[in-house]
C-alpha positions in Angstrom: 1.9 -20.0 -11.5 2.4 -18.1 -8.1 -0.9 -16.8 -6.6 0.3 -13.5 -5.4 -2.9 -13.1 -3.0 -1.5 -15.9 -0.9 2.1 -14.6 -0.6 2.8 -12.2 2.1 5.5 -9.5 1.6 8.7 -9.7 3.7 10.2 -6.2 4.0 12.9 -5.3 7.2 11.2 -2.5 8.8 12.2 0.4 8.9 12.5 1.4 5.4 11.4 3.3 2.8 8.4 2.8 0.8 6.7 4.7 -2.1 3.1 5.6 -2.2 1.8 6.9 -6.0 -0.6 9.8 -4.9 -2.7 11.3 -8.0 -5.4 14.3 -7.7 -6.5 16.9 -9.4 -4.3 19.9 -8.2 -0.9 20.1 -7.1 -1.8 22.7 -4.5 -4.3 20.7 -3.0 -2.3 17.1 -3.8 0.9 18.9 -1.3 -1.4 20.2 1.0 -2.9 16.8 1.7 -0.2 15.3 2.3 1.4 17.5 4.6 -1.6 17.5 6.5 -1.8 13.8 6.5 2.1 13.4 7.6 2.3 16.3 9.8 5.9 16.2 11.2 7.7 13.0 9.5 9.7 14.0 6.7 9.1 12.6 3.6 9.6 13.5 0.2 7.0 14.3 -2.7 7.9 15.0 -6.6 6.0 15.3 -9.4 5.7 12.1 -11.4 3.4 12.8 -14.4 -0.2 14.2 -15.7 -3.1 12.3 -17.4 -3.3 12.9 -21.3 -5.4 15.1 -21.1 -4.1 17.4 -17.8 -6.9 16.2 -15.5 -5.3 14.1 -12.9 -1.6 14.8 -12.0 0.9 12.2 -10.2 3.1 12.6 -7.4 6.1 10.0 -6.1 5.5 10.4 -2.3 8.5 8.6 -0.7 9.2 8.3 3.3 10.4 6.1 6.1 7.7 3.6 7.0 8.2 1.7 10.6 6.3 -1.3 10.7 3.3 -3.1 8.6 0.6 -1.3 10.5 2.3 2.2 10.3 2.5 1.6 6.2 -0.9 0.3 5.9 -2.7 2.9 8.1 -0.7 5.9 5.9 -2.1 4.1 2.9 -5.2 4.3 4.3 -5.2 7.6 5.9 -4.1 8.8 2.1 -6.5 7.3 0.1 -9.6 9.1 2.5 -8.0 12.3 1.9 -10.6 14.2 -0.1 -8.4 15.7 -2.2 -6.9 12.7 -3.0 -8.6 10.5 -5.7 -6.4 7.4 -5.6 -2.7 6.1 -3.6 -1.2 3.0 -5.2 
């Protein structure tokens, strides 16, 4: 069996990763994110809603440069507070 935690992930930089974004309000969820991105384009869609309408999902899809620039926008994301979790 492969032990994922000891593989490292090859990706030719640039490119273009996904980031799952979920919160609680769409307004707040795009607002966030533009914030957090400021000027780089990117694209954000809807993706789906908790079973009961609480917490909504959003695709958020841009160009990342490097490791450190897609690791840093991960974390930058996911201390949003209006953002409850990035995967």
């Amino acid at each position: 069996m492969i032990d994922l935690n000891k593989e490292k992930l090859e990706l030719n930089y640039p490119c273009k990763w996904t980031y799952k974004v979920i919160g609680k309000s769409e307004t707040e969820i795009k607002k966030a994110v533009k914030e957090t991105l400021d000027q780089r384009e990117y694209s954000l869609k809807t993706s789906n809603s908790s079973k009961k309408g609480k917490f909504l999902s959003f695709t958020l899809e841009l160009l990342v440069h490097n490791d450190d620039d897609r690791k840093t926008l991960y974390d930058v994301l996911c201390k949003h507070n209006k953002i409850n979790m990035v995967l």
